[in-house]
Backbone and ligand atoms as CSV (ligand in chain L), in Angstrom:
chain,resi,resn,atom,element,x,y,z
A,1,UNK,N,N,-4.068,-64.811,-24.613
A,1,UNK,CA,C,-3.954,-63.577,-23.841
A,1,UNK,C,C,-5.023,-63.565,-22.758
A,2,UNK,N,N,-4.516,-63.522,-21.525
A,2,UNK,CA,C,-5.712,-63.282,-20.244
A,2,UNK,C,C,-6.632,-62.135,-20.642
A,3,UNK,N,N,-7.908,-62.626,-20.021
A,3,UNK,CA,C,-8.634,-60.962,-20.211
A,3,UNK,C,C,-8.708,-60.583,-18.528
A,4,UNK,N,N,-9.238,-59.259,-18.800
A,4,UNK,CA,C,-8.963,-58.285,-17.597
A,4,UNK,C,C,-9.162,-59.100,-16.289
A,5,UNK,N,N,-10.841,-60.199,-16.409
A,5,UNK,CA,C,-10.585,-60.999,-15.122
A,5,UNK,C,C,-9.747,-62.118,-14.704
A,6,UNK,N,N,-9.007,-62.062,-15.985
A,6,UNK,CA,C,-8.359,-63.190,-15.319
A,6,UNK,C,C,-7.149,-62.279,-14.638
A,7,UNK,N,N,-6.468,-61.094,-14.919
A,7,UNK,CA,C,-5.195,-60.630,-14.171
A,7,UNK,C,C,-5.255,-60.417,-12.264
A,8,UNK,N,N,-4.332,-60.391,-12.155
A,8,UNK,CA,C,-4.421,-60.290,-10.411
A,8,UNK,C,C,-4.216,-58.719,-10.054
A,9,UNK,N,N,-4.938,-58.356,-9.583
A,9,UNK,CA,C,-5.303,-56.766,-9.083
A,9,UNK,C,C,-3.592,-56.705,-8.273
A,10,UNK,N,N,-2.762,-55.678,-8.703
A,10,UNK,CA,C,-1.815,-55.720,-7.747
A,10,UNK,C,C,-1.213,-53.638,-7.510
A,11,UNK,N,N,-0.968,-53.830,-6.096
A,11,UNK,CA,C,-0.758,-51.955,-5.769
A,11,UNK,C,C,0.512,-51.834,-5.392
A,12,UNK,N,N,1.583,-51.226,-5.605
A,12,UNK,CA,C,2.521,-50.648,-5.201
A,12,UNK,C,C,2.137,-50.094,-3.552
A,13,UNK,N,N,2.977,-50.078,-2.794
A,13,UNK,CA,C,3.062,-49.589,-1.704
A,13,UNK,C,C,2.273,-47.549,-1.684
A,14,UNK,N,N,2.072,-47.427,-1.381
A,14,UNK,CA,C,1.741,-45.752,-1.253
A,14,UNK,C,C,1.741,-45.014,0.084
A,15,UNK,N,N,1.580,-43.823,0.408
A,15,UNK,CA,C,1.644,-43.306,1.666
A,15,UNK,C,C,0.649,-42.239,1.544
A,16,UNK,N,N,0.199,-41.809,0.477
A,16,UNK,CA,C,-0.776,-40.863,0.746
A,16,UNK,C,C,-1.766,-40.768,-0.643
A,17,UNK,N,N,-2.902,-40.343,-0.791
A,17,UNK,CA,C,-3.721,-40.294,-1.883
A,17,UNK,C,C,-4.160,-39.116,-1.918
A,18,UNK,N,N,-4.582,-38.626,-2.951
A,18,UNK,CA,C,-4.428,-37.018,-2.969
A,18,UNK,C,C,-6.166,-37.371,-4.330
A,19,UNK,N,N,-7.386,-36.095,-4.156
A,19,UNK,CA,C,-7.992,-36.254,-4.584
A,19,UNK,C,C,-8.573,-34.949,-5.138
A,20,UNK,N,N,-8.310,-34.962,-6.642
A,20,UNK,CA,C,-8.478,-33.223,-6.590
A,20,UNK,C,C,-9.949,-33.436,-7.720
A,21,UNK,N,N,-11.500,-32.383,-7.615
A,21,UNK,CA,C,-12.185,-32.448,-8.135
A,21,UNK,C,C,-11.497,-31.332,-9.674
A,22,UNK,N,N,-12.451,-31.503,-10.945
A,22,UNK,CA,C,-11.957,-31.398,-12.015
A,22,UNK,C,C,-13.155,-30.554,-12.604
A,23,UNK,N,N,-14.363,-30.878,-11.741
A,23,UNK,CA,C,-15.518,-30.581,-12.061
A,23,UNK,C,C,-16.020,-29.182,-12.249
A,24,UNK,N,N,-16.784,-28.914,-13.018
A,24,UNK,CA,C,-17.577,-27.360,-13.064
A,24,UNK,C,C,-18.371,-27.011,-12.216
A,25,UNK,N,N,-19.076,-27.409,-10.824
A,25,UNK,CA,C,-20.071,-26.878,-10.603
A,25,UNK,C,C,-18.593,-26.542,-9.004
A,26,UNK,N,N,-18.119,-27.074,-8.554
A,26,UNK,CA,C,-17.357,-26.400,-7.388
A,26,UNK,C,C,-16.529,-25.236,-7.775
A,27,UNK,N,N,-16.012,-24.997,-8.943
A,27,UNK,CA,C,-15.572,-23.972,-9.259
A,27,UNK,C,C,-15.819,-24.048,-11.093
A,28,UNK,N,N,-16.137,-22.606,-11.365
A,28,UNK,CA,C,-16.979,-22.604,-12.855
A,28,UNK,C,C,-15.720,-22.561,-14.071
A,29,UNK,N,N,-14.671,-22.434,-13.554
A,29,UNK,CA,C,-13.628,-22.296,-14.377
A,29,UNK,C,C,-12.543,-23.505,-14.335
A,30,UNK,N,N,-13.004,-24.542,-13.620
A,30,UNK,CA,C,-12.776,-25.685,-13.537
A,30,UNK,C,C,-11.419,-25.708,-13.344
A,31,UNK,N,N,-10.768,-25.117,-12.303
A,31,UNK,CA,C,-9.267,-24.389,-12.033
A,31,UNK,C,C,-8.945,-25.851,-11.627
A,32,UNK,N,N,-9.574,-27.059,-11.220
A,32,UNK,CA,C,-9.191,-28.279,-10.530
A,32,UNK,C,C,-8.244,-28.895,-11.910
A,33,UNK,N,N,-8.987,-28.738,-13.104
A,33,UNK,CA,C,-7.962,-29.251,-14.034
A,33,UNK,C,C,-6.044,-29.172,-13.954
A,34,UNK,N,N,-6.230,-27.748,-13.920
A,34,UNK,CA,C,-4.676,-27.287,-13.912
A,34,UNK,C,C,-4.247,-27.725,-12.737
A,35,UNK,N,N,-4.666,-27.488,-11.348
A,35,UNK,CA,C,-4.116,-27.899,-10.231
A,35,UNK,C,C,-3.932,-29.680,-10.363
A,36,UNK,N,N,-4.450,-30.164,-11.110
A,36,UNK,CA,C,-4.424,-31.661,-11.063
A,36,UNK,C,C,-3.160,-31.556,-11.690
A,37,UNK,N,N,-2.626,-30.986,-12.906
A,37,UNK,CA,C,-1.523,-31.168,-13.739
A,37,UNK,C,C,-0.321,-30.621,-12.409
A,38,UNK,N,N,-0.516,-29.509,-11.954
A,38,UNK,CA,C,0.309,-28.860,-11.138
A,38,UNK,C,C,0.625,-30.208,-9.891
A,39,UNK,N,N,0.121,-30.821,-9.840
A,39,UNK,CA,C,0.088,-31.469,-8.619
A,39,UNK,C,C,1.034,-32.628,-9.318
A,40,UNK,N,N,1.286,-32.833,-10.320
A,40,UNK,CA,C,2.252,-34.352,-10.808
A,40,UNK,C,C,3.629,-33.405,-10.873
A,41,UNK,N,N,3.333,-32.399,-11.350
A,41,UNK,CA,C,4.556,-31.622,-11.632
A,41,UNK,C,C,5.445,-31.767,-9.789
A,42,UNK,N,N,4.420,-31.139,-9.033
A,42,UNK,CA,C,5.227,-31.109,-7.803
A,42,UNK,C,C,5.409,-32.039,-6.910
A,43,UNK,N,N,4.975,-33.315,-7.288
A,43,UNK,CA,C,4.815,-34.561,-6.928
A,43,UNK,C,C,6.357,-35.007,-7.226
A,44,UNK,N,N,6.772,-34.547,-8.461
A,44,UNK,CA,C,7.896,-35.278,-9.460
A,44,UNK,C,C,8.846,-34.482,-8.696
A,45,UNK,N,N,8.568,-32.916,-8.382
A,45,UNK,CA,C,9.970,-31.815,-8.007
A,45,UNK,C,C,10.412,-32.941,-7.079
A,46,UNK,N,N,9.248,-32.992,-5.571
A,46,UNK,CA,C,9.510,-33.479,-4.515
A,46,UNK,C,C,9.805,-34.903,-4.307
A,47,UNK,N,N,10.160,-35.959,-5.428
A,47,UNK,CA,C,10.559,-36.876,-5.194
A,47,UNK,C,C,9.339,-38.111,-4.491
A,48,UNK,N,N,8.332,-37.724,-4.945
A,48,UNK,CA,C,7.045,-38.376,-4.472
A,48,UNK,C,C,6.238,-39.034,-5.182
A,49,UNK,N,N,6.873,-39.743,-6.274
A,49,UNK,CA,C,6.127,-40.349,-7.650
A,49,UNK,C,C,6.446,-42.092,-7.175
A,50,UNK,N,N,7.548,-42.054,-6.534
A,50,UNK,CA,C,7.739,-43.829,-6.602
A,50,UNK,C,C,8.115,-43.904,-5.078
A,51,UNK,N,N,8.484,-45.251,-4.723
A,51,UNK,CA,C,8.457,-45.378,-3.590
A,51,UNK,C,C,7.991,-45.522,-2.101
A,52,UNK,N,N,8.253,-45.894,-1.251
A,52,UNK,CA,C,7.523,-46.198,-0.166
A,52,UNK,C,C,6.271,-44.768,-0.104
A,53,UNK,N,N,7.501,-43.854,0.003
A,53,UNK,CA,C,7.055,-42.113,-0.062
A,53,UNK,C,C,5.921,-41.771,-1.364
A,54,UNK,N,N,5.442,-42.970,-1.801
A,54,UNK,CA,C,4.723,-42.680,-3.074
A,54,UNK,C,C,3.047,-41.914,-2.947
A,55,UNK,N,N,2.697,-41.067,-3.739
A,55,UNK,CA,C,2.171,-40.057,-3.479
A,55,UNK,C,C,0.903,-40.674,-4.752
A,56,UNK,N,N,-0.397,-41.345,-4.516
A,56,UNK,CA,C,-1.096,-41.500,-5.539
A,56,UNK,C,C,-1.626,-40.247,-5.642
A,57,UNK,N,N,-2.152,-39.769,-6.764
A,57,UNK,CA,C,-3.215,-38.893,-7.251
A,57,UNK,C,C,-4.722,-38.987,-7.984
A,58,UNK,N,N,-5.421,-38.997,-8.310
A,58,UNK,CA,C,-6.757,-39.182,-8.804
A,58,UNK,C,C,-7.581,-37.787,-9.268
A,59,UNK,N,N,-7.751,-37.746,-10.669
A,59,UNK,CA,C,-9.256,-36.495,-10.392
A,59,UNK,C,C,-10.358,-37.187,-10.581
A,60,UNK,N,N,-11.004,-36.201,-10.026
A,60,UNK,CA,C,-12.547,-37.015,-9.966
A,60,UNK,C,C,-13.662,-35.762,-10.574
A,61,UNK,N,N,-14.748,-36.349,-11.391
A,61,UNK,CA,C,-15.524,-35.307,-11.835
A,61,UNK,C,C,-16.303,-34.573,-10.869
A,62,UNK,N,N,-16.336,-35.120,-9.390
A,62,UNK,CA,C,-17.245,-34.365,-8.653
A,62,UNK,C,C,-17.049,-35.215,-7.342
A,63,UNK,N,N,-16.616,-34.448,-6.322
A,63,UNK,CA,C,-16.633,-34.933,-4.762
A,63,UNK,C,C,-17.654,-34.899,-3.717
A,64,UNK,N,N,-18.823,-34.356,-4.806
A,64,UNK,CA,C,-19.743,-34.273,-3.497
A,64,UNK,C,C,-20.020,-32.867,-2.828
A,65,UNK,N,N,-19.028,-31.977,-3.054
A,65,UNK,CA,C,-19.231,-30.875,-2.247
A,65,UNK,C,C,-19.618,-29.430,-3.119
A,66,UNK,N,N,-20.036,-29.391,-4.767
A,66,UNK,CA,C,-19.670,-28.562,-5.503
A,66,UNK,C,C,-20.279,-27.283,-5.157
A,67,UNK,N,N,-18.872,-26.386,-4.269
A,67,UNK,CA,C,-19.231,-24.966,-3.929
A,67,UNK,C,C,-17.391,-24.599,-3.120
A,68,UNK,N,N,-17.489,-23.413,-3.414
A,68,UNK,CA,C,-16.044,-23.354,-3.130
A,68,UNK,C,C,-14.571,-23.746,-3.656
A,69,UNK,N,N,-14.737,-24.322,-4.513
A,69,UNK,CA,C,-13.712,-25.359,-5.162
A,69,UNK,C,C,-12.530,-24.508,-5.697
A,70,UNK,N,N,-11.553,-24.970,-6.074
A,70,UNK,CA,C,-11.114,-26.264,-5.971
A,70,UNK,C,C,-11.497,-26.870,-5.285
A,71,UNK,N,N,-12.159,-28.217,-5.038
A,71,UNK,CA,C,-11.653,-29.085,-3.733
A,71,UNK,C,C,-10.854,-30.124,-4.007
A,72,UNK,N,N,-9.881,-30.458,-2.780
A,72,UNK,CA,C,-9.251,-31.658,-2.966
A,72,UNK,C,C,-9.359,-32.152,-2.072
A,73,UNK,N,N,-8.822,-33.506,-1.676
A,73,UNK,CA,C,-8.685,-34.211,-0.389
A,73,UNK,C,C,-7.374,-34.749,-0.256
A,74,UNK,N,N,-7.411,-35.343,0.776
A,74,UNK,CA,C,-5.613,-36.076,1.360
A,74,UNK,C,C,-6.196,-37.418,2.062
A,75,UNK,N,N,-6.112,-38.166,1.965
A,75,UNK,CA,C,-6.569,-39.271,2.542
A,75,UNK,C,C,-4.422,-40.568,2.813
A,76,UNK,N,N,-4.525,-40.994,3.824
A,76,UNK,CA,C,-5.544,-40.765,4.746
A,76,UNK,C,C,-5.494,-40.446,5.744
A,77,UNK,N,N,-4.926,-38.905,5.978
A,77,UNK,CA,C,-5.179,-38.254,6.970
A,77,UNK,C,C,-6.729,-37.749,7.049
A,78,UNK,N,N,-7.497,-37.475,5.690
A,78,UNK,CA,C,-8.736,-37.284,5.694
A,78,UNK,C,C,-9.080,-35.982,5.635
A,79,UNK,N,N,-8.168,-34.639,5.060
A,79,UNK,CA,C,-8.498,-33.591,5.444
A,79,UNK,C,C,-9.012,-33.091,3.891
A,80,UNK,N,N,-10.040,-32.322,4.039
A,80,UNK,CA,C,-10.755,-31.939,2.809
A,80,UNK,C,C,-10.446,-30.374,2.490
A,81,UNK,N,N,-9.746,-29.828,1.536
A,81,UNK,CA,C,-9.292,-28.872,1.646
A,81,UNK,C,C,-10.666,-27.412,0.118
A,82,UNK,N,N,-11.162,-26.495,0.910
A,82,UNK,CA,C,-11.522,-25.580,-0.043
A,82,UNK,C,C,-10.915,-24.584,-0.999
A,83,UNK,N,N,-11.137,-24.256,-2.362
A,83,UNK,CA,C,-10.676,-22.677,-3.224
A,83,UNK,C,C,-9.279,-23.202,-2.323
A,84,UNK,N,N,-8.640,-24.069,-3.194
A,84,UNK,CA,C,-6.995,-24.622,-3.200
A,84,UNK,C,C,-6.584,-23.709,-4.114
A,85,UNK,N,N,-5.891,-22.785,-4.183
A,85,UNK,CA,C,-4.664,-22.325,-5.030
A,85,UNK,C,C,-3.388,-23.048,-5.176
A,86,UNK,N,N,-2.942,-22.298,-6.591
A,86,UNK,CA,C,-1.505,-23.191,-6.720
A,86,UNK,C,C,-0.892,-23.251,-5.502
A,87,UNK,N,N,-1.135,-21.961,-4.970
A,87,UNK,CA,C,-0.029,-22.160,-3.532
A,87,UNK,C,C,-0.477,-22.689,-2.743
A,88,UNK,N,N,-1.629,-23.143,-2.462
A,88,UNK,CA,C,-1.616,-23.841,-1.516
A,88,UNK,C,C,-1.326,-25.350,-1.571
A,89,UNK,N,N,-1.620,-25.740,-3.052
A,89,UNK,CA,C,-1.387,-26.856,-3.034
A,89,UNK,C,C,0.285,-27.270,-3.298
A,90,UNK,N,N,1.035,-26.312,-3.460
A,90,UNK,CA,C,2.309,-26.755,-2.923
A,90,UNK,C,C,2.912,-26.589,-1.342
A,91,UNK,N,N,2.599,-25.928,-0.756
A,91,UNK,CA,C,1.939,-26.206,0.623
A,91,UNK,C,C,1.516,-27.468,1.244
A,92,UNK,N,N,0.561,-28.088,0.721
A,92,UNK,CA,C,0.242,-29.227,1.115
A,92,UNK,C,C,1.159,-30.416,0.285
A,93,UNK,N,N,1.505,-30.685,-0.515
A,93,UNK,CA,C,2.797,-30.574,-1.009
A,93,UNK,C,C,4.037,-31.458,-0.477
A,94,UNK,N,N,5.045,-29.665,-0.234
A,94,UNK,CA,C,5.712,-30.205,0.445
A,94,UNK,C,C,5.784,-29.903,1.864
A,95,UNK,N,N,4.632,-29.168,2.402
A,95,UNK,CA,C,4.446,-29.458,3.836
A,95,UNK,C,C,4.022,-31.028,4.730
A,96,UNK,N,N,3.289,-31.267,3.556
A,96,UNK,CA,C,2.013,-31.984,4.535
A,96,UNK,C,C,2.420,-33.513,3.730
A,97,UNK,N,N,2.720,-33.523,2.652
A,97,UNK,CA,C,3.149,-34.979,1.908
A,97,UNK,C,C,3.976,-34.957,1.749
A,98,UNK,N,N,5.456,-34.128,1.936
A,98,UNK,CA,C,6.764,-34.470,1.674
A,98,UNK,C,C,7.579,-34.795,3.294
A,99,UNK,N,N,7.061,-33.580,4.402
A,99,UNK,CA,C,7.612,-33.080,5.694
A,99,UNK,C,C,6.531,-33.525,6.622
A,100,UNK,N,N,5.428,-34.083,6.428
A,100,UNK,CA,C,4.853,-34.619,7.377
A,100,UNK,C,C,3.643,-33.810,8.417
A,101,UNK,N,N,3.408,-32.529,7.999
A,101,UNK,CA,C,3.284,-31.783,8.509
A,101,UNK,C,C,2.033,-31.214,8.227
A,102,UNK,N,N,0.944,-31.247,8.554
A,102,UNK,CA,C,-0.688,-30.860,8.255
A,102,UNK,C,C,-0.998,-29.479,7.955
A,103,UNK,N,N,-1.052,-28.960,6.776
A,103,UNK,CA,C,-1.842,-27.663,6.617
A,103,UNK,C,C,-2.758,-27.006,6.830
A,104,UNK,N,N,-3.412,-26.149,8.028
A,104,UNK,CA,C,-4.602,-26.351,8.285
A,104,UNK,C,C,-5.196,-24.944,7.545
A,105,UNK,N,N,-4.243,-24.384,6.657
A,105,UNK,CA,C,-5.494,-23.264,5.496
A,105,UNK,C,C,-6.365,-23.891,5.000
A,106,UNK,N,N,-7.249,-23.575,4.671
A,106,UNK,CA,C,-8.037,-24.063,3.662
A,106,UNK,C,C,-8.856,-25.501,3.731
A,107,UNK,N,N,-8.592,-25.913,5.133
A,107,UNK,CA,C,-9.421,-26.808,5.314
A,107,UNK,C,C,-10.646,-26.808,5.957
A,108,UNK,N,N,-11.509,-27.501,5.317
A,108,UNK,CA,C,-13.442,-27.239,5.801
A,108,UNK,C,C,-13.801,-28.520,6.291
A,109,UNK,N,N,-12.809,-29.500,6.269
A,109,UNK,CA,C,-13.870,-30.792,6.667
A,109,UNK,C,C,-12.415,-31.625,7.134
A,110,UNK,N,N,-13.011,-32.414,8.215
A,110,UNK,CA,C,-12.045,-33.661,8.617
A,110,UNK,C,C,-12.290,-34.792,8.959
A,111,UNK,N,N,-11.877,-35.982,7.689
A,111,UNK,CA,C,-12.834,-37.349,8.084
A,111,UNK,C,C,-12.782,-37.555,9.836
A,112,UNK,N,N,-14.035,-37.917,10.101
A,112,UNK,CA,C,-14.075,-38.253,11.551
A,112,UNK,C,C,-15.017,-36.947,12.481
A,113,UNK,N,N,-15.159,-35.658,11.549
A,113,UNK,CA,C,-14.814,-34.362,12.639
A,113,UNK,C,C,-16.084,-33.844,12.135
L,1,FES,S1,S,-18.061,-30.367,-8.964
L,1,FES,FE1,FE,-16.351,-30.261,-7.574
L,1,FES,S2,S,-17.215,-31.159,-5.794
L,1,FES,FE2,FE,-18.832,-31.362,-7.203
């Protein structure tokens, strides 16, 4: 049986990466948890789990920014979004990862900006 170094690192095609913090100190009720679950759920409605159109996701214990939170990100358009609600994150969703189309609520930061 190969061990881990011997396998070849390999990625499916993707189109967008989605990065939602999970952590306690950006928001104390750690609302990033549920929005992380919420986010496969609407990943799956919108047909964004496989495929060219494939939609990675990630939580992370802490992004760096803990104040305001939820935070998530979109890469790689690069837009860092603050205090994401469910709705907004179906919004970004199927606005911005299904239709192509940039949400600019709730955003505080833009790689590059
Ligand atoms: S705990 Fe969420 S950004 Fe640090």
């Amino acid at each position: 049986m190969p061990t881990p170094e011997q396998l070849t690192a390999v990625m499916e095609p993707y189109a967008h990466h989605v990065l939602v913090c999970t952590g306690g100190y950006c928001s104390t009720d750690r609302r990033g948890r549920s929005l992380y679950s919420l986010l496969a759920q609407l990943l799956q409605r919108e047909g964004l789990l496989f495929g060219p159109r494939r939609v990675k996701r990630s939580e992370a214990p802490c992004l760096g920014v803990c104040a305001g939170g939820p935070i998530v990100a979109v890469y790689p358009a690069g837009l860092w979004y603050a205090g994401v609600t469910p709705e907004l994150l179906e919004r970004i969703v199927v606005e911005h990862l299904r239709d192509g189309r940039e949400v600019p609520e709730g955003v505080f930061h833009r790689l590059g900006g």
